[in-house]
N, C-alpha and C positions, 0 to 999 in steps of 0.2 A: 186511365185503365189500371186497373190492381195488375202488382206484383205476381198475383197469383190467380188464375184463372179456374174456377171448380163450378161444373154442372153433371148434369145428368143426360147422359143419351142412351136412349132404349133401357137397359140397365145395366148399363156402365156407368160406375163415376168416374170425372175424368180431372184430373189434376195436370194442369198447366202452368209451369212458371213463366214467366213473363216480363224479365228484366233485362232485355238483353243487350242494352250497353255495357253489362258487366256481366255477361256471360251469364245471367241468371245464378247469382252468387247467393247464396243464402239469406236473409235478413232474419231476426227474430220473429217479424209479426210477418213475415212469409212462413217459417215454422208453423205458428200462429195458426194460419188460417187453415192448410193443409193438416194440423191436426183437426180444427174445429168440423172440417169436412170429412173425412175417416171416421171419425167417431159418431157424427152421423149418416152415414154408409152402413157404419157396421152394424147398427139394429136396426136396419130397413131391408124386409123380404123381397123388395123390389130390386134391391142392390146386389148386381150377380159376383161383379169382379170391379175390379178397380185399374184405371190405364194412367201413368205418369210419363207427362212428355215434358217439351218444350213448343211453344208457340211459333215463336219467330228467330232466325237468328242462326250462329254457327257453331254454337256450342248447347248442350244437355244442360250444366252445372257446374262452372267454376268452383265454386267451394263454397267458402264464409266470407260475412265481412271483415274480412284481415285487418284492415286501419281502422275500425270501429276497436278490433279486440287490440290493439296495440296502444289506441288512446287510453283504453280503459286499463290497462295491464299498468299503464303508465302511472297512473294514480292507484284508486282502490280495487281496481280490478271488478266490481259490481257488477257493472252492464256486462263483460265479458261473460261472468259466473250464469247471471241470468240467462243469457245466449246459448251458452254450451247446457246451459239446465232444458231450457224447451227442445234446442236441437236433437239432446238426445233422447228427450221423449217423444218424439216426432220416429227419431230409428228407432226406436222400442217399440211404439207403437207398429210401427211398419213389419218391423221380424214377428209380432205375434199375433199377427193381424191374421184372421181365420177367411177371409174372403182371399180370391187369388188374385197376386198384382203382378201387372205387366210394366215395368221399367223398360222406357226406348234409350238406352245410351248412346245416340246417333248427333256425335261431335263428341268437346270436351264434357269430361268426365271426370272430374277431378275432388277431394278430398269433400266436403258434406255432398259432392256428386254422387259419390260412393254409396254416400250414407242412406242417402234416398232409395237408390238401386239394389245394391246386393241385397237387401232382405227381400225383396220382389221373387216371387216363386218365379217368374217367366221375367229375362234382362236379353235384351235385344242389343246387339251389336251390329256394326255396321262397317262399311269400308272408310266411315269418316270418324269414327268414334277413337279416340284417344284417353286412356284410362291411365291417371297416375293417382298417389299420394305422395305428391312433392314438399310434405310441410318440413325435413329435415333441414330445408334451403332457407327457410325464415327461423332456424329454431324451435319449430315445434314439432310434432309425430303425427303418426298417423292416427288419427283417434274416428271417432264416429263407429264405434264397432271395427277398429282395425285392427287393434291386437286379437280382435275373433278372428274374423274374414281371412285376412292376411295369414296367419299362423296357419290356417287350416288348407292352405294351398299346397301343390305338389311337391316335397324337394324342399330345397330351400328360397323356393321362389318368394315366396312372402318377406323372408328377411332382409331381399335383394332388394324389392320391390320398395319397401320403407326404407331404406338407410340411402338408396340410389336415388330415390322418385323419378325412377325409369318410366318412360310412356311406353305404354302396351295399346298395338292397333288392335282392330277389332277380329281379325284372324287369333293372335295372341290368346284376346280375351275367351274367343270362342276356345281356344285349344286348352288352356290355367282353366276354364269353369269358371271363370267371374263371369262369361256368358251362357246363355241355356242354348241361343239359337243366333246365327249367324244371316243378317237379312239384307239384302242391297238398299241399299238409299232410296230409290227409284221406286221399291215394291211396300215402303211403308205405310205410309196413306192406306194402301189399298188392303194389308194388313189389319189398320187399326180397323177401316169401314165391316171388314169381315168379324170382326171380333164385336163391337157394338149391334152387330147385324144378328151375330149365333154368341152370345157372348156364353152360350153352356161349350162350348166349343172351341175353345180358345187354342190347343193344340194343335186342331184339323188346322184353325187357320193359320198359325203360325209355321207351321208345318210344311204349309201350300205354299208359303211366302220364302221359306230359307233353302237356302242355297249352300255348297259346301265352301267351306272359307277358304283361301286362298293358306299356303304352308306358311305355318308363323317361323317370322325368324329366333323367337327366344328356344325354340326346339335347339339349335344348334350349340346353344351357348347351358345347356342344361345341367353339363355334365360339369363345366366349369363351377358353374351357380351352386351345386349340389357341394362341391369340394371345397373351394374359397370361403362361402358363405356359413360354411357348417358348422362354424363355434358361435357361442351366447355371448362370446368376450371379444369388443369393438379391433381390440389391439391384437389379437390372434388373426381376424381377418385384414389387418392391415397388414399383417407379415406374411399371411398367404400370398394376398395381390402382388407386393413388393418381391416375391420369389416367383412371381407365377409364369414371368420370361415370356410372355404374349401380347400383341396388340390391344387384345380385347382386356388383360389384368392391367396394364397399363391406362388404359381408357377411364377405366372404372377404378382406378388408386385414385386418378385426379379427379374424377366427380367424388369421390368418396371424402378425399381433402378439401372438398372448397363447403363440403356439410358440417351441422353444430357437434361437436362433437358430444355435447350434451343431448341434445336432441338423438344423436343418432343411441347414443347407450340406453337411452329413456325407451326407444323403439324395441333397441334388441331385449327389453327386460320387460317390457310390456306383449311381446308375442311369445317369451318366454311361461309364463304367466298364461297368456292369452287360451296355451293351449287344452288350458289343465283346469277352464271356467264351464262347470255345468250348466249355466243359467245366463241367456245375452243380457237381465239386468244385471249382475253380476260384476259384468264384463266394462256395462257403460256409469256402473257404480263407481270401478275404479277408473275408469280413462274422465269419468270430471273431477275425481279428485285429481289424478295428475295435470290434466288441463288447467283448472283453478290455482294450480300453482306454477307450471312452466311458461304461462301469458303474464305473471309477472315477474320472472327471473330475466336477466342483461338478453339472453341470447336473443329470445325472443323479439328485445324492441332492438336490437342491433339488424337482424335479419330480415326487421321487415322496413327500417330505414333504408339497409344498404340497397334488399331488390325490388321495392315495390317505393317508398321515398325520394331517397337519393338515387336510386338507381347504377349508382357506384359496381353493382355484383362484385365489393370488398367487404365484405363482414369481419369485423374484425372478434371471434369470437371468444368467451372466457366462461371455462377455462380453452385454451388454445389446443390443446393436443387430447388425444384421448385420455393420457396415463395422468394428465389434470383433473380428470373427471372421476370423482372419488367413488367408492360404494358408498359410505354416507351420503353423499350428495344426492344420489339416485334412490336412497333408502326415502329421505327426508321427501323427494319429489313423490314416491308412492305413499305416502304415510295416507290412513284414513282422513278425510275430513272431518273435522270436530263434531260432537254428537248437534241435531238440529241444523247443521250443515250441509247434510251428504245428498248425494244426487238419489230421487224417489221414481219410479214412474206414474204413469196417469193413474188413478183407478180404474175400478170396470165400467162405470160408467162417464170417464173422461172425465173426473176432476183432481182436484190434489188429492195426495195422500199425507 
């Protein structure tokens, strides 16, 4: 059975990943195929809307293949390059995709999980959905469109969100707007059937299906988020947390210490940035130059020995501290990609540019 499941019902296409010993983690030629099906979706008058789920399994979307990009980062970096090149024409494609998609974020949700969902006009959340961008724990950021997405959240929820790789339940999701509609577990199914059934209709039915979300708990912690979090400079919020005299700033010094410290300044400079991009190619113009080059810098292949290799969760990272992590450093990681280099999207009619 493919990685990736794509047919047509009544007129819906329906995009099904299909891997789920790995949480239905990204592959390139899962990419792949999911673009070759969108792009024949989108010039077909019989194609009303587009539905992206998961088949089987307890998770949406783990992310990427991490130890694919970590062999590759190890040497020439190539297959990575390649990888982060289709993935993000796969999210281009998706943010400017003219038919309406319905993303079910119903389980994990996590980093190219993201990528697939948020540009979805309609993202469904659930009571089982758990939505992070944890790449700061291996060394790397939130990329797939995160310096967008992320930036453009309330407050300083997004800066929190990348530098902590907090999980947000599906209450959360609904209350931030990563979700459109809040739906029980239970009434999915019957959701999608109504939607492939009237798919001119896709509101009514989503509409019939959702429920009000249970009170998220990041409401309470908002005013914190908004205060702590509110400088662009990694070492100013580490002197907030350390003054902040509360369970919750304490909680969150120590997740914030055991992240790249590289990684995390890459984040705060990338939603810096993020916010001030008129155009999502733009956006994912510059997150594969920076990818292209933060999958083969130390932190990167330390972070994902120590949690997903060795399993050790000791990274030992370099530089170690924030005030190690230079503004050259983080200049050279945004630098453009050399000309005949840079990340293109599809054309209009789905081929290279």
């Amino acid at each position: 059975m493919s990685d990736v499941i794509t047919k047509v019902e009544g007129q819906v296409g329906r995009i099904r990943l299909n891997r789920p010993k790995a949480i239905h983690a990204l592959t390139k030629d899962m990419c792949t195929a999911m673009i070759a099906a969108l792009v024949e979706w989108r010039g077909d008058g019989g194609i009303q809307a587009v539905m992206i789920d998961h088949a089987e399994g307890r998770g949406f979307c783990a992310g990427g293949d991490v130890r694919m990009l970590a062999e590759s980062g190890a040497v020439d970096g190539a297959e990575a390059r390649a990888f982060f090149h289709e993935e993000y024409r796969l999210n281009h494609l998706l943010f400017t995709y003219a038919k309406p998609v319905v993303a079910f974020m119903d389980g994990i949700t996590m980093g190219g999980g993201v990528g697939i969902s948020q540009p979805a006009k309609y993202r469904i959340a659930t009571e089982n959905t758990r939505f992070a961008m944890p790449e700061t724990a291996i060394g790397l950021f939130p990329d797939v469109g995160g310096g967008w997405y992320l930036s453009r959240l309330p407050g300083r929820t997004g800066q929190f969100l990348a530098l902590t790789g907090a999980r947000m339940d599906g209450a959360e999701c609904r209350y931030l707007g990563l979700a459109t509609h809040y739906i029980p577990h239970g009434a999915i199914e019957e959701a999608k059937a109504r939607i492939i059934e009237h798919s001119d209709r896709i509101e009514g039915a989503l509409g019939q299906a959702s429920v009000t979300a249970p009170e998220p708990r990041i409401a309470d912690s908002m005013i914190h988020i908004n205060k702590i979090f509110g400088s662009d400079r990694l070492e100013e919020i580490f002197a907030a947390l350390q003054k902040g005299d509360s369970d919750w700033a304490d909680a969150e010094l120590a997740t914030l210490r055991s992240k790249s410290p590289q990684a995390c300044k890459v984040s705060l400079r990338l939603l810096a940035e993020g916010t001030k991009m008129q155009d999502f190619a733009d956006e994912m113009r510059q997150e594969y130059a920076v990818a292209a080059k933060v999958v083969q810098r130390p932190d990167f292949l330390e972070g994902v020995r120590a949690v997903l290799i060795d399993k050790d969760n000791a990274p030992k990272w370099n530089p170690a501290t924030p005030e190690g992590v230079t503004d050259h450093m983080i200049d050279t990681i945004f630098a453009p990609m050399p000309e005949g280099d840079e990340w293109t999207p599809l054309s209009v009619d789905g081929g290279q540019q």
